[in-house]
N, CA and C atoms as an extended XYZ file, in Angstrom:
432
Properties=species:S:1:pos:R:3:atomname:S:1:resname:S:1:resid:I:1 pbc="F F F"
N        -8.775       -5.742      -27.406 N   UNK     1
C        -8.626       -6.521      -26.187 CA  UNK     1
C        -7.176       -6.505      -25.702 C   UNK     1
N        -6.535       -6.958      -26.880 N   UNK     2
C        -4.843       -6.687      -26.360 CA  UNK     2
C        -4.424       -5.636      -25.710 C   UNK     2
N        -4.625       -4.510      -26.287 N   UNK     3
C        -4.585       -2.889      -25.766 CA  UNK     3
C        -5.165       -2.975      -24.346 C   UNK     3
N        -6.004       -3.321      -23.990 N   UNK     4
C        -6.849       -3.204      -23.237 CA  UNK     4
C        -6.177       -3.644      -21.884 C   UNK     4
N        -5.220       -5.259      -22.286 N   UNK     5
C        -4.755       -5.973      -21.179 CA  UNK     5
C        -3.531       -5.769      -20.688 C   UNK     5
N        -2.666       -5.235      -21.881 N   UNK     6
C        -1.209       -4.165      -21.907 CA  UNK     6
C        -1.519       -2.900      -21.250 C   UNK     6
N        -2.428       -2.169      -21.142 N   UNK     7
C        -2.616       -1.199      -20.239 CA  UNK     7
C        -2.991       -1.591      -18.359 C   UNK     7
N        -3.641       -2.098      -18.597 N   UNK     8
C        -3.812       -2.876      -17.133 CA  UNK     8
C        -3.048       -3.478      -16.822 C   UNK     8
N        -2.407       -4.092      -17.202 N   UNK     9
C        -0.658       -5.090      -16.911 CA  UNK     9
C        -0.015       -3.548      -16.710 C   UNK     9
N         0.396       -2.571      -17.331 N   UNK    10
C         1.427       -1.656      -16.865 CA  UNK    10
C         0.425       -0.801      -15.475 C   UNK    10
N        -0.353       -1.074      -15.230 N   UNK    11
C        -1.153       -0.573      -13.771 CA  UNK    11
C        -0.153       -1.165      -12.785 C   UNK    11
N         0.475       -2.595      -12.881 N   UNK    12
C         1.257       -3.082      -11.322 CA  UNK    12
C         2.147       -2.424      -11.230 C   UNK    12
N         2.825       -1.701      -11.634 N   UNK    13
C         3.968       -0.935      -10.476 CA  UNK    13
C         3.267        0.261       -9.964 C   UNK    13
N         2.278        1.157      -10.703 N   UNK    14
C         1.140        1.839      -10.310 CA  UNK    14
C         1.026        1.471       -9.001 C   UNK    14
N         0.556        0.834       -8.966 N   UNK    15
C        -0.281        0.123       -8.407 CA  UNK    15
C         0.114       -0.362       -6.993 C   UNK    15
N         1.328       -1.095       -7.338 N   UNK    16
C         2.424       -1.430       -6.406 CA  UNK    16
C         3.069        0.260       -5.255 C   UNK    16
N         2.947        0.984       -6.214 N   UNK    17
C         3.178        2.066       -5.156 CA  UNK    17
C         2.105        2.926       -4.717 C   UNK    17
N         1.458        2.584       -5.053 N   UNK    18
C         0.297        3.376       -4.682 CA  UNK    18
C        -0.293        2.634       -2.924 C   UNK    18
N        -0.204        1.408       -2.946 N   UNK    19
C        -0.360        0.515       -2.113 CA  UNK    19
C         1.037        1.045       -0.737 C   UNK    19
N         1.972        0.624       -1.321 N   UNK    20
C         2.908        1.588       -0.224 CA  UNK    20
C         2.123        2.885        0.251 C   UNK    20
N         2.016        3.896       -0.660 N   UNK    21
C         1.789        5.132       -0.230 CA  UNK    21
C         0.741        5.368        0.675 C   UNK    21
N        -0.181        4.748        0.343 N   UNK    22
C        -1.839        4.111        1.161 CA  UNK    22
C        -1.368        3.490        3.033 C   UNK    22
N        -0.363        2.823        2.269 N   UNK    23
C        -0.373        2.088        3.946 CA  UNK    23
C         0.576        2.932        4.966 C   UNK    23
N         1.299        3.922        4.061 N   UNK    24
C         2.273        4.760        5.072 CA  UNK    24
C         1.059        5.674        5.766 C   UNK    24
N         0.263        6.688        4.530 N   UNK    25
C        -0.705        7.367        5.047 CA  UNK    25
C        -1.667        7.318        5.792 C   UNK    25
N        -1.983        5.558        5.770 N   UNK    26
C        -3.084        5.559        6.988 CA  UNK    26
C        -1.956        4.987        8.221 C   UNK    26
N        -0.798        4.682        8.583 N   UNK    27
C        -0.386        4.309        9.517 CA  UNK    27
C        -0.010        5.346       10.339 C   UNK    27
N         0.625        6.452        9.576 N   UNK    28
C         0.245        7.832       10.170 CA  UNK    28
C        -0.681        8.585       10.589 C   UNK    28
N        -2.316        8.188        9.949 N   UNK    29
C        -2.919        8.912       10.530 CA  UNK    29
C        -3.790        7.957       11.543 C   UNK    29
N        -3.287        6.575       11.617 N   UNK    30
C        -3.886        6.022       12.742 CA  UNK    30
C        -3.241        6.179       13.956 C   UNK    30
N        -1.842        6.440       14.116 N   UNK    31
C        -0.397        6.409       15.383 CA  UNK    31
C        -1.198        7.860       15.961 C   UNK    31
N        -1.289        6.833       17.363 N   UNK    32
C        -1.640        7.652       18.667 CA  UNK    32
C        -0.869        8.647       18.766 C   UNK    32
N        -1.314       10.006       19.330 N   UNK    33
C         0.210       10.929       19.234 CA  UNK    33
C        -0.252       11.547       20.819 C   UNK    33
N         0.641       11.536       21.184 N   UNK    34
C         1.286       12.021       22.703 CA  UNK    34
C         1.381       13.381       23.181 C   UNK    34
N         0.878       13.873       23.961 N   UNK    35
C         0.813       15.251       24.581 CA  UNK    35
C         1.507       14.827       25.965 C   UNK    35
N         1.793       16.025       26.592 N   UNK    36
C         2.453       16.575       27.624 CA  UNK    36
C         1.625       17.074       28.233 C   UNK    36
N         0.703       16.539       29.726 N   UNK    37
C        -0.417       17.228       30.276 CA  UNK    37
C         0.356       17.189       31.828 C   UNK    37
N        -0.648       18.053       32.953 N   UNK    38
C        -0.233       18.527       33.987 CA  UNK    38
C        -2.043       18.300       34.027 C   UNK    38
N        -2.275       17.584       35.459 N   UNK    39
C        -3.481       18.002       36.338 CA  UNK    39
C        -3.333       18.188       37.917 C   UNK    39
N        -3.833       18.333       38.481 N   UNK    40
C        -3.848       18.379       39.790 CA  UNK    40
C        -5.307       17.587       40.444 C   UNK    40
N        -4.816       16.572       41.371 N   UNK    41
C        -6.217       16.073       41.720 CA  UNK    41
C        -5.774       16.085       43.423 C   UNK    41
N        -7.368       15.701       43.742 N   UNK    42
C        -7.792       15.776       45.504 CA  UNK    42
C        -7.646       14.533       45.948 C   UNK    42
N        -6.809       14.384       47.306 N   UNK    43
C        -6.621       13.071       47.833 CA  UNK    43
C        -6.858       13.433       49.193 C   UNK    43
N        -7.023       12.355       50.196 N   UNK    44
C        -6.501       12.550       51.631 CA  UNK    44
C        -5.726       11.126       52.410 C   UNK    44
N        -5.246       11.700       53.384 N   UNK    45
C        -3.940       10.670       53.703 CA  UNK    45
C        -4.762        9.444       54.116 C   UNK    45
N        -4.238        8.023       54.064 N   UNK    46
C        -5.000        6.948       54.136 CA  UNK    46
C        -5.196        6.633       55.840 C   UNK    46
N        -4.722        7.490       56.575 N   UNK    47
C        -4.853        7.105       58.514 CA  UNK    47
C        -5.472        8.873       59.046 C   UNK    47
N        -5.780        8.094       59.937 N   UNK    48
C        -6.558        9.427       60.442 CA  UNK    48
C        -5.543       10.391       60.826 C   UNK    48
N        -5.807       11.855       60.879 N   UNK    49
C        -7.264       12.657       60.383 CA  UNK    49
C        -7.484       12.751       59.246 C   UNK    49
N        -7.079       12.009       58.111 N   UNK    50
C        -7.760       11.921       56.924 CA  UNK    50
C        -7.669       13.248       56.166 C   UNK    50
N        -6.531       13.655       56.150 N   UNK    51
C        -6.558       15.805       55.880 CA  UNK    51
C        -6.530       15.580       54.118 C   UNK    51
N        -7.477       16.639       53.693 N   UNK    52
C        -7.481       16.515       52.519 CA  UNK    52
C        -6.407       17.585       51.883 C   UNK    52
N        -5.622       17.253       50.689 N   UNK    53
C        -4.821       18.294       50.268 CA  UNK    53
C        -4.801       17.123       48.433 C   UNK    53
N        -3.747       18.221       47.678 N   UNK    54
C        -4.041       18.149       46.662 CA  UNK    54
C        -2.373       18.239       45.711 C   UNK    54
N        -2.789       17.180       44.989 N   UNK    55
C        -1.040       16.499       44.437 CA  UNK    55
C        -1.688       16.116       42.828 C   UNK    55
N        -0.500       17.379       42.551 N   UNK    56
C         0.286       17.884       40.729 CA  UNK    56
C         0.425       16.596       40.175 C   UNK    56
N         0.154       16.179       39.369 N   UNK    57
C         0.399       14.711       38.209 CA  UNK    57
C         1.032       15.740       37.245 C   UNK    57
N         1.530       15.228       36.426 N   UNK    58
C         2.335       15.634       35.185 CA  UNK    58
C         3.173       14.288       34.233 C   UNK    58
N         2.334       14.412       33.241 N   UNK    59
C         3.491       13.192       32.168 CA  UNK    59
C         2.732       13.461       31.046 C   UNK    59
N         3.164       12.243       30.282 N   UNK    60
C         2.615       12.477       28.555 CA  UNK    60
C         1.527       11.265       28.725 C   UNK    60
N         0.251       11.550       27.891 N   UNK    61
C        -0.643       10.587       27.387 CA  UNK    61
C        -1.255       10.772       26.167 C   UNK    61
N        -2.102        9.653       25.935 N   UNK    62
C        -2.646       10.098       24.598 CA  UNK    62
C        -3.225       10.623       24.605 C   UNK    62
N        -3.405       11.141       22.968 N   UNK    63
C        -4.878       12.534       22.840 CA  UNK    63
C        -6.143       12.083       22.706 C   UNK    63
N        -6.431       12.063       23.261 N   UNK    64
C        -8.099       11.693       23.116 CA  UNK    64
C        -8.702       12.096       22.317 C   UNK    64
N        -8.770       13.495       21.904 N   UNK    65
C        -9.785       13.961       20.892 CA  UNK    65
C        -9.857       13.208       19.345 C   UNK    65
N       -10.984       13.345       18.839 N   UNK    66
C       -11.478       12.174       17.817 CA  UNK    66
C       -12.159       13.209       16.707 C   UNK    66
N       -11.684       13.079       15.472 N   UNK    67
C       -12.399       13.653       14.894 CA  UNK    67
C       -13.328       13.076       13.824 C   UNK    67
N       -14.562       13.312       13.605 N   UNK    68
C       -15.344       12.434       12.484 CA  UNK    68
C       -14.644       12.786       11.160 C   UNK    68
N       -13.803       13.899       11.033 N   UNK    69
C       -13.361       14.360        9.165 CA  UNK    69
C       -12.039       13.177        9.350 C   UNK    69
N       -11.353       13.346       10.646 N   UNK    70
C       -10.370       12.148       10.344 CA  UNK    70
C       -10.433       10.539        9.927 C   UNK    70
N       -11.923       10.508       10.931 N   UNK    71
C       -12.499        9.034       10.887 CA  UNK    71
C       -12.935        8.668        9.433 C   UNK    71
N       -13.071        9.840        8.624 N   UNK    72
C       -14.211        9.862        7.146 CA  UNK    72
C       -13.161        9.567        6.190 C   UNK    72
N       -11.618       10.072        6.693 N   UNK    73
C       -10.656        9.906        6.011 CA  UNK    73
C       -10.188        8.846        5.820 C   UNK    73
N       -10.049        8.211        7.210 N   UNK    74
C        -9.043        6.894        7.847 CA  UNK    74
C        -9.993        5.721        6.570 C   UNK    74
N       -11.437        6.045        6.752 N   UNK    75
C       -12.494        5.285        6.229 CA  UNK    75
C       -11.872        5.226        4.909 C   UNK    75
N       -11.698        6.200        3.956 N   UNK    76
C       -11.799        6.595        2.451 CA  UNK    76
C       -10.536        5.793        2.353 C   UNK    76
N        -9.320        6.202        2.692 N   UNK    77
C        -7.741        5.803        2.588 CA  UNK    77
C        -8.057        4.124        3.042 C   UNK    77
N        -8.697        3.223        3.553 N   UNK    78
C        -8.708        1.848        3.960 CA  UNK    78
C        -9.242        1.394        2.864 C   UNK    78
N       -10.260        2.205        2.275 N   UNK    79
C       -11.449        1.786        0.622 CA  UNK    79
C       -10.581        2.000       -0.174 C   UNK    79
N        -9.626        2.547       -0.367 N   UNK    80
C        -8.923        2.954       -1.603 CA  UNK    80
C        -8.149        1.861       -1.812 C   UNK    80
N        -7.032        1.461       -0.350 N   UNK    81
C        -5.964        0.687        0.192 CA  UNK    81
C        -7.112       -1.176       -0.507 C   UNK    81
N        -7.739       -1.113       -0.140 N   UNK    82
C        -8.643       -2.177       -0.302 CA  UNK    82
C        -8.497       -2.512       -1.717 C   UNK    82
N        -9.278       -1.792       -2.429 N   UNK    83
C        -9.555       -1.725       -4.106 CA  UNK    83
C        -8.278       -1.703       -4.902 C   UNK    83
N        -6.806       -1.364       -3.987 N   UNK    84
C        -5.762       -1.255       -4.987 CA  UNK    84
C        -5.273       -2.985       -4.789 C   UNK    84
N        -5.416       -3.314       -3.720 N   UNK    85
C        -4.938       -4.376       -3.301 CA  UNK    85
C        -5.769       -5.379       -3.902 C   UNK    85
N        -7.244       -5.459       -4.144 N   UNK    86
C        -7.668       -6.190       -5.001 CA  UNK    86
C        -7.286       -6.143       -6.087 C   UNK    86
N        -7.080       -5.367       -7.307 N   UNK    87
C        -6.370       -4.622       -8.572 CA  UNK    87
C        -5.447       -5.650       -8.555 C   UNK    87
N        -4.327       -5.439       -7.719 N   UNK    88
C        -2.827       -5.586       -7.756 CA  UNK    88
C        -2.940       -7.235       -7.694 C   UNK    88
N        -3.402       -8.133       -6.617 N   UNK    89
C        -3.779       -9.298       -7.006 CA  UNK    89
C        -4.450       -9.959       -7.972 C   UNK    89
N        -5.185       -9.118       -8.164 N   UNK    90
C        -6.040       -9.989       -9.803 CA  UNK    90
C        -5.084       -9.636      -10.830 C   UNK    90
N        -4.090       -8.881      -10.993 N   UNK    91
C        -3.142       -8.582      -12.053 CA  UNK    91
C        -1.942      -10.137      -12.205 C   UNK    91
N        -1.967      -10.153      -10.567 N   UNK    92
C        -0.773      -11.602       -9.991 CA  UNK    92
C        -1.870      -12.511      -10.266 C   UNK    92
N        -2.936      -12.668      -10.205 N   UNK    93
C        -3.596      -13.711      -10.368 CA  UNK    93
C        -3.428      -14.194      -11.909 C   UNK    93
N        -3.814      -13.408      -13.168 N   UNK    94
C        -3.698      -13.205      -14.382 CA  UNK    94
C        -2.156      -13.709      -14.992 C   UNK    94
N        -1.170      -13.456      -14.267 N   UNK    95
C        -0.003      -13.834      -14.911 CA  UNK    95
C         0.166      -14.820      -14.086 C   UNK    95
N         0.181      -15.552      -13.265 N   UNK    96
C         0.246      -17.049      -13.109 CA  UNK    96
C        -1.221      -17.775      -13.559 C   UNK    96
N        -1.594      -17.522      -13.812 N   UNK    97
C        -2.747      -18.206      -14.410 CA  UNK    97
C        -2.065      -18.622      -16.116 C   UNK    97
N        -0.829      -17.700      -16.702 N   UNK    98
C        -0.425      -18.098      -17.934 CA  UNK    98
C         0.371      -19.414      -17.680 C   UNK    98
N         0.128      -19.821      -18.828 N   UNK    99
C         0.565      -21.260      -18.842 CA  UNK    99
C         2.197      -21.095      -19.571 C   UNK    99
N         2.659      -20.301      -20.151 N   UNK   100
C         3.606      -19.980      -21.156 CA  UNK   100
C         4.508      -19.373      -20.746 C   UNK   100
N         5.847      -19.995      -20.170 N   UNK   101
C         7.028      -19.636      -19.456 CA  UNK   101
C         7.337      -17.892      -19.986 C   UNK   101
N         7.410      -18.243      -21.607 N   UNK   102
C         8.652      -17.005      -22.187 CA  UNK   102
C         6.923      -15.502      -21.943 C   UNK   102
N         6.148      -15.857      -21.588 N   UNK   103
C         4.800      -14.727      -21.851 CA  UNK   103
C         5.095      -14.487      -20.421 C   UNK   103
N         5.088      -15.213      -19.313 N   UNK   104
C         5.223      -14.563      -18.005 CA  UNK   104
C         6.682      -14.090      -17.778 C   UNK   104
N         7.224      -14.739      -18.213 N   UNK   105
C         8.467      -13.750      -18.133 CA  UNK   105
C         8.490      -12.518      -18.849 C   UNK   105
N         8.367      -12.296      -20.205 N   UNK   106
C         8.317      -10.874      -20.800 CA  UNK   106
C         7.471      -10.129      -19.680 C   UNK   106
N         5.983      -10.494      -19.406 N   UNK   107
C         5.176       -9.473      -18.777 CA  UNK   107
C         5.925       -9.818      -17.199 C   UNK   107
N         6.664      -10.059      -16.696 N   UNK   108
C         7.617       -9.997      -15.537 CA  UNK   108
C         8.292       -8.675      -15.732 C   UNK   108
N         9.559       -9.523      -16.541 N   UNK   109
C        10.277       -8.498      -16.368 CA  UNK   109
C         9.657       -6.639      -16.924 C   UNK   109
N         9.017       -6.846      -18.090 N   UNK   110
C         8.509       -5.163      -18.430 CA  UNK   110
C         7.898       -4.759      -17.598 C   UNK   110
N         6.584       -5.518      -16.906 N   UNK   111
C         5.827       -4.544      -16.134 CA  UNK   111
C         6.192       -4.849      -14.702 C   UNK   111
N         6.050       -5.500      -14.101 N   UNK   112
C         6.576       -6.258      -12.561 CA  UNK   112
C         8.140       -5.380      -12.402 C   UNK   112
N         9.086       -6.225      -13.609 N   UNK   113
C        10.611       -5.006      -13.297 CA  UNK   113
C        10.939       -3.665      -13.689 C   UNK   113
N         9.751       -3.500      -14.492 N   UNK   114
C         9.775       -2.179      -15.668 CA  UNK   114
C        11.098       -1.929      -16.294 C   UNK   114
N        11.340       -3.047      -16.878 N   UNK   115
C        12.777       -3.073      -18.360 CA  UNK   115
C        12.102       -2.694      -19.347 C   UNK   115
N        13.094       -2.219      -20.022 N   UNK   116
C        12.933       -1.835      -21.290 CA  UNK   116
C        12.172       -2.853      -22.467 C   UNK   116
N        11.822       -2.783      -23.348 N   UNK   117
C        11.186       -3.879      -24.284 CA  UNK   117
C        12.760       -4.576      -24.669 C   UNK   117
N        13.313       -3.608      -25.021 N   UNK   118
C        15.267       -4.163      -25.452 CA  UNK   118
C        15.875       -4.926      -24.314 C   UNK   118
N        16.074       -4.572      -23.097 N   UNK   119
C        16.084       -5.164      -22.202 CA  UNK   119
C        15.258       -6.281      -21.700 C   UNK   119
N        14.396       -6.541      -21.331 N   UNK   120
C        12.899       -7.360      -21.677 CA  UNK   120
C        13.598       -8.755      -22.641 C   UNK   120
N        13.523       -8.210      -23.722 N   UNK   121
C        14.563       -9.157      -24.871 CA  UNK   121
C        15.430       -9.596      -24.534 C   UNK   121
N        16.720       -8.597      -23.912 N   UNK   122
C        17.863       -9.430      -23.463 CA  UNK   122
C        17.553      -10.460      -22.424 C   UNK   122
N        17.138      -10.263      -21.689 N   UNK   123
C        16.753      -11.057      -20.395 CA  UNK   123
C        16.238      -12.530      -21.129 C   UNK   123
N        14.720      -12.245      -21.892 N   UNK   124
C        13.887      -13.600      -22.426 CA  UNK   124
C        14.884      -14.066      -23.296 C   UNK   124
N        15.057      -13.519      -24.425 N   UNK   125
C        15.931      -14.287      -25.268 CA  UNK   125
C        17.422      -13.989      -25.479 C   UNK   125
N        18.053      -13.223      -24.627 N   UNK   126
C        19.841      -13.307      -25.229 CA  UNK   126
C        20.066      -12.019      -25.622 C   UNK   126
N        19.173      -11.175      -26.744 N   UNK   127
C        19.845      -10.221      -27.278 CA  UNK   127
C        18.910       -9.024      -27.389 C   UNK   127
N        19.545       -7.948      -27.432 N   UNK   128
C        18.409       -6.829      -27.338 CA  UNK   128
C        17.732       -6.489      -28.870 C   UNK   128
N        16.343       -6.975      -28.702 N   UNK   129
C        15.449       -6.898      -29.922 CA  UNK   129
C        13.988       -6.374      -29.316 C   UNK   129
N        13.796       -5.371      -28.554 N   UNK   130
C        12.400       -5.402      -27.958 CA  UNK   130
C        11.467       -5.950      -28.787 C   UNK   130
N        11.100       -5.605      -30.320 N   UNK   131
C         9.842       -6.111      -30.469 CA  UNK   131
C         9.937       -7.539      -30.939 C   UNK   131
N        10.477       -8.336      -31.064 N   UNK   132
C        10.558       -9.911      -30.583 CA  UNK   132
C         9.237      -10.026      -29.372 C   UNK   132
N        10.112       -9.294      -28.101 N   UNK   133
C         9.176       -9.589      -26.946 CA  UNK   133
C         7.834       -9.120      -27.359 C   UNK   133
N         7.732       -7.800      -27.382 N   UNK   134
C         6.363       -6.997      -27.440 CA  UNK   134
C         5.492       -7.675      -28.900 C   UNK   134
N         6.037       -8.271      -29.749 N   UNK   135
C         5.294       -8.518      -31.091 CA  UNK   135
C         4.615      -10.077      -30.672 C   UNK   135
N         6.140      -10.883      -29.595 N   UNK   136
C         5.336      -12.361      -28.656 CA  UNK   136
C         3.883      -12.375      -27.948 C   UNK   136
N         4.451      -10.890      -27.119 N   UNK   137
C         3.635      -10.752      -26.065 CA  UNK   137
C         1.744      -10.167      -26.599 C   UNK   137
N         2.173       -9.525      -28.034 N   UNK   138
C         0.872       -9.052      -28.992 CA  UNK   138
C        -0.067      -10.311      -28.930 C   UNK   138
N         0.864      -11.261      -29.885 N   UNK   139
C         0.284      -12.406      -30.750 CA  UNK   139
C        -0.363      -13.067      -29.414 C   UNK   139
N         0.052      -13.454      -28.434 N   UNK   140
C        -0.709      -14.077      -27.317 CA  UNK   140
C        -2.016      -13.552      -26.766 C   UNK   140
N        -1.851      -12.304      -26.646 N   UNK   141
C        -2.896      -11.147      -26.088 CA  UNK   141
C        -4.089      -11.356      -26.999 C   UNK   141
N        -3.679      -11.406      -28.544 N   UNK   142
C        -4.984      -11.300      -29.295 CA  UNK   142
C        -5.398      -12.885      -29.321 C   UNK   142
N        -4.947      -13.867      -29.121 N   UNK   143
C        -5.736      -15.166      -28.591 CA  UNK   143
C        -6.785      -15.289      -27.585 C   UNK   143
N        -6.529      -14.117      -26.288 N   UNK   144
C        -7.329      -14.486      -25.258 CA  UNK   144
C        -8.490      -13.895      -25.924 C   UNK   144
């Protein structure tokens, strides 16, 4: 079980970037992108004789075209973005749910800051001893 919850605890920085990477990729492939078009359309003057003739438009608009492989994508990358973001909260949910200052701090700083177990140590208690932390952070794990 311990193993089990030490592996999923080191999923949040995973996790944490994976969530970035998700939201850059679909913000890119949702951003409207801009073409440079030219039409020509039919008018006639608004007073009589009403002569018909015909006036060049030219500027940038959006692209209209739509594709279903993009839409299938946009779809997949929002399900993914979804499921990491659930992950990543039930991980935050799990460590404030601990009741035990020096246990949320070790699993802070190692997995949340990704320090060293020695470091980890210095931080919780003063001096660099990683398995202090990691042997704390054991003995708790095999309680739940």
């Amino acid at each position: 079980m311990e193993k089990n919850i030490m592996n999923w605890l080191k999923q949040y920085s995973k996790l944490k970037r994976e969530i970035k990477t998700l939201e850059a990729r679909l913000s890119k492939l949702t951003m409207r992108k801009y073409k440079y078009g030219v039409d020509t359309v039919s008018m006639s003057s608004p007073n009589s004789p009403y002569t018909k003739h015909n006036i060049t438009i030219a500027g940038y608009g959006c692209d209209a075209t739509d594709d279903s492989r993009k839409r299938k994508f946009i779809k997949y990358v929002k399900e993914r973005l979804s499921k990491a973001q659930k992950d990543f909260d039930e991980i935050n949910v799990f460590i404030e749910s601990i009741d035990d200052s020096e246990i949320r701090q070790i699993i802070e700083y190692k997995y949340i800051d990704g320090l060293s177990w020695n470091m980890t140590a210095v931080k919780v208690y003063g001096f660099p001893h990683g398995n202090n932390a990691l042997m704390r952070l054991k003995r708790f794990l095999e309680k739940l």
